[in-house]
N, C-alpha and C positions, 0 to 999 in steps of 0.2 A: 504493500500500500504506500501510495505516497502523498506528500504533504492535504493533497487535496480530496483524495479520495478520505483522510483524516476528519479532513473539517464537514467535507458532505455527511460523512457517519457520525460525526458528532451531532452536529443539526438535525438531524433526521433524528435520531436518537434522544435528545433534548428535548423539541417540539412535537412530535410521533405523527409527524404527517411530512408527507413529499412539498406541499405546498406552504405549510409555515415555512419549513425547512429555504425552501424559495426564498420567500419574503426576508428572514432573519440573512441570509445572504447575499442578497438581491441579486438572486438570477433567476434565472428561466425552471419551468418544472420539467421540462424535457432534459436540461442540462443536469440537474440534479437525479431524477429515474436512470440517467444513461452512467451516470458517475458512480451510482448507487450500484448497477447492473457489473461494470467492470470491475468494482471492487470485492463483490461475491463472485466473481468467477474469479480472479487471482486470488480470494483466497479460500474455493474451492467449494463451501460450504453458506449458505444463506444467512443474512447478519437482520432480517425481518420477518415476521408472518401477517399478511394484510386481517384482521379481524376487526369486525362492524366498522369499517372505514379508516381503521387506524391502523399505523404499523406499529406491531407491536416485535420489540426484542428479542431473537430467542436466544436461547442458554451461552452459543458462546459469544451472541453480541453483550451480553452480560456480562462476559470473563472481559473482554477486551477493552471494557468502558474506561474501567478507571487508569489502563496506559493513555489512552488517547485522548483523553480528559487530561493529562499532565502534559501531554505534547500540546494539545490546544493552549493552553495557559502558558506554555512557555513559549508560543508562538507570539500569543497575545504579547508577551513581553518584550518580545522582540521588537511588536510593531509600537509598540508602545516608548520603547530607548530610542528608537528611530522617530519616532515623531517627537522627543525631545530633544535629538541631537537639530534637526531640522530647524525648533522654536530657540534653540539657545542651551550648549551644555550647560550641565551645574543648575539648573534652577527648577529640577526636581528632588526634592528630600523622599528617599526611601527611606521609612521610619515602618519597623515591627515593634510589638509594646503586646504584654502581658495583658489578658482579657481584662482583666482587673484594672489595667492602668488605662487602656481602652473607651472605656466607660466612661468617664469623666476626667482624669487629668492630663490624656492626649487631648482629646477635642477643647481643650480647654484653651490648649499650648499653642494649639493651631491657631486658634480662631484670635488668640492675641499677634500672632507674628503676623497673619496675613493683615492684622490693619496695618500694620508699618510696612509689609512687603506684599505686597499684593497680587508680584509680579512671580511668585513662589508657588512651584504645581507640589502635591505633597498627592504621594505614593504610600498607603495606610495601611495595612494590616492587622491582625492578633494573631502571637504565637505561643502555645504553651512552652515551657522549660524545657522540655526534651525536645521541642525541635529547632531549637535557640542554632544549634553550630550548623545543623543541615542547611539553613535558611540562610547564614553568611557565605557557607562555602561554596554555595550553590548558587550565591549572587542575587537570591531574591527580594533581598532586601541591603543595605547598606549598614543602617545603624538598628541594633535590638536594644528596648528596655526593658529590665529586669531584674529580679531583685537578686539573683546569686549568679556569680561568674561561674561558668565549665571549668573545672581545672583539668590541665594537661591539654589546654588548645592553646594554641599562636595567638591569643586574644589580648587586643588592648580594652582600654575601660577609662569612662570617664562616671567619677562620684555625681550624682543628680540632689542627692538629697534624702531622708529617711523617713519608713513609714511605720505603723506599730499595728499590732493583733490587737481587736476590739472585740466586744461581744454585740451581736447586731441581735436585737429583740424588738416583737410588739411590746409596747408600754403596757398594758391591759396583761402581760405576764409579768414583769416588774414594776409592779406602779409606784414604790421605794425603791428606786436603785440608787444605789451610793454614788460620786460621783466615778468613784473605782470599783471594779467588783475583782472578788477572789474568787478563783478558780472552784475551790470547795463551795463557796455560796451554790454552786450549780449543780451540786452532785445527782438532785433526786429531779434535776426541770430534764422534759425532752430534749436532749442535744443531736443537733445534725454534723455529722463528724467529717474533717478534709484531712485526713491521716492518709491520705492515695492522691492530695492533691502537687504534691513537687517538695522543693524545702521548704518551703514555708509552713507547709502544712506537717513538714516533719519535723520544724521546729516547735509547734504547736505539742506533737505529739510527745517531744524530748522534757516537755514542761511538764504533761501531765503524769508523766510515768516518773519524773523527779520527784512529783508532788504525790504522788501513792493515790491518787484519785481515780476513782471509777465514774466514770458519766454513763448514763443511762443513756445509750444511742440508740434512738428510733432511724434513722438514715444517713448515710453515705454518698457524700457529691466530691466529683473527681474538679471542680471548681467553683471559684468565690461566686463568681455569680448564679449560679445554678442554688449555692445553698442559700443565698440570700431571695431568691423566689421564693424557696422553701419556707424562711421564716416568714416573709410576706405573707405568702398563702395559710400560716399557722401552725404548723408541723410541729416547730418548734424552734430554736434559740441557737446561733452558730459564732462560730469564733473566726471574723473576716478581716484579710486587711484596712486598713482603714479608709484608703482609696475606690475600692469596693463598697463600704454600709456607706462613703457621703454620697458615691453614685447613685444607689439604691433609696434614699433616706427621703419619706412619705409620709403626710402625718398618720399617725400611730403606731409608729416605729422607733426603735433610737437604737444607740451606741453607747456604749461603756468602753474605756482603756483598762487594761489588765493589772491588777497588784500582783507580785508584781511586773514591772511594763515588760512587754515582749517587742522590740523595735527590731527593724532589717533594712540595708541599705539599699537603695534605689539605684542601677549602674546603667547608663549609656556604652553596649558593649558592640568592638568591631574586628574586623581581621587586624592582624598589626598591619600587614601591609597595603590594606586601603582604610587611612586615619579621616577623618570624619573632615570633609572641608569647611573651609570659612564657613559656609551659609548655614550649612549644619551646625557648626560649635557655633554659630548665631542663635538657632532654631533651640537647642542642647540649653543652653544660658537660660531662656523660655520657662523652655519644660523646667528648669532647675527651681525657677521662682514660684513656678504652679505646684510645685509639690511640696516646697517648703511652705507652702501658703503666703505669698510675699504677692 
């Protein structure tokens, strides 16, 4: 298959018709059937079945999706470096960030830098912690934020600023809360637990097992914002970073800091050998201020 016969199977697979698939490409629907056609015969076995007017996938257009879903996207970004090289290098910031940081203290950063630069395209993502080095070496991004460096990578690192482990709760569950709470205060409330969420959440885990505490866990989120749904919805009471419960934060809810505090440092991290340019460590200064709350 090549690059085209790629993107017709994408489309077509996307939209489930010959004719979105058209439209979303803007060509012809005979060009799309005939492209669709040679690309099941090179690869010998049918990549559709027509039923009630739609084409539907079969088993190994299913195997095949998620390779040609990551060529499509890095096609995409291809055209995409190429229409910034066109409008002017350097005046897009490729910035990944922590869902958590995502939320609220990216778009924050942005939205301040673009009044002064306005002339600035920003390239956005969220990566979890584990795919933090895939994602530099791979070019997908330029600068990741996050709260813990890889160690044993080539990675440089700029300090942004620090955040701390809260407890995010409905007020209607603590209508007394202190303005700190102790980890034991919580022993016998529903706790939703991020012990499976990266270090942070393993740092979370390193305090209660200090502290000989059992919490009574009703559920398990592999991230901050999933468990702060959670206590929205009512589940019960979770322990999120702080950049997460102010994102989240709706009346009938609040935040507590931990006795005692649990803080972590925020790092702007890159390859050593592509260091964040001017406009970036412009952009990096920003974000610096938005997270120290400045």
């Amino acid at each position: 298959m090549n690059l085209r016969h790629i993107e017709i199977f994408h489309a077509v697979y996307v939209t489930g018709s010959v004719s979105a698939a058209a439209r979303a490409l803007n060509v012809s629907q005979p060009s799309v059937s005939k492209t669709l056609r040679h690309a099941e015969a090179l690869l010998g076995f049918a990549l559709f079945h027509r039923v009630a007017g739609r084409l539907v996938p079969t088993e190994d257009a299913h195997a095949m999706f998620d390779g040609v879903a990551d060529i499509q996207e890095r096609v995409r970004g291809l055209r995409e470096k190429g229409r910034n090289l066109r409008a002017g290098a350097g005046r897009t910031l490729r910035i990944s960030a922590l869902p958590s940081l995502g939320l609220g203290a990216l778009p924050l950063a942005v939205s301040r830098f673009l009044a002064v630069r306005p002339e600035v395209h920003f390239d956005l993502q969220t990566v979890h912690h584990d795919d933090l080095l895939r994602k530099l070496y791979e070019r997908e991004t330029d600068i990741a934020v996050a709260y813990e460096v890889p160690r044993g990578a080539p990675l440089g690192q700029h300090w942004l600023g620090e955040g701390e482990l809260v407890m995010f709760y409905r007020e209607q569950d603590l209508p007394d809360a202190p303005s700190r709470l102790e980890l034991a205060q919580l022993a016998d409330a529903p706790f939703i637990t991020l012990a499976a969420s990266g270090p942070i959440g393993q740092m979370f885990t390193r305090e209660v097992d200090r502290l000989g505490i059992e919490l009574r866990e009703v559920a398990s989120a592999r991230t901050f914002y999933i468990a702060a749904a959670l206590v929205r919805a009512g589940v019960g009471m979770a322990v999120v970073d702080s950049f997460t419960a102010e994102a989240w934060m709706a009346p009938g809810l609040s935040m507590r800091p931990l006795r005692p505090s649990l803080a972590f440092d925020v790092h702007a991290i890159h390859l050593v050998d592509r260091p964040p340019s001017a406009l970036a460590g412009e952009f990096l200064g920003v974000l610096a201020d938005v997270i120290e709350g400045r």
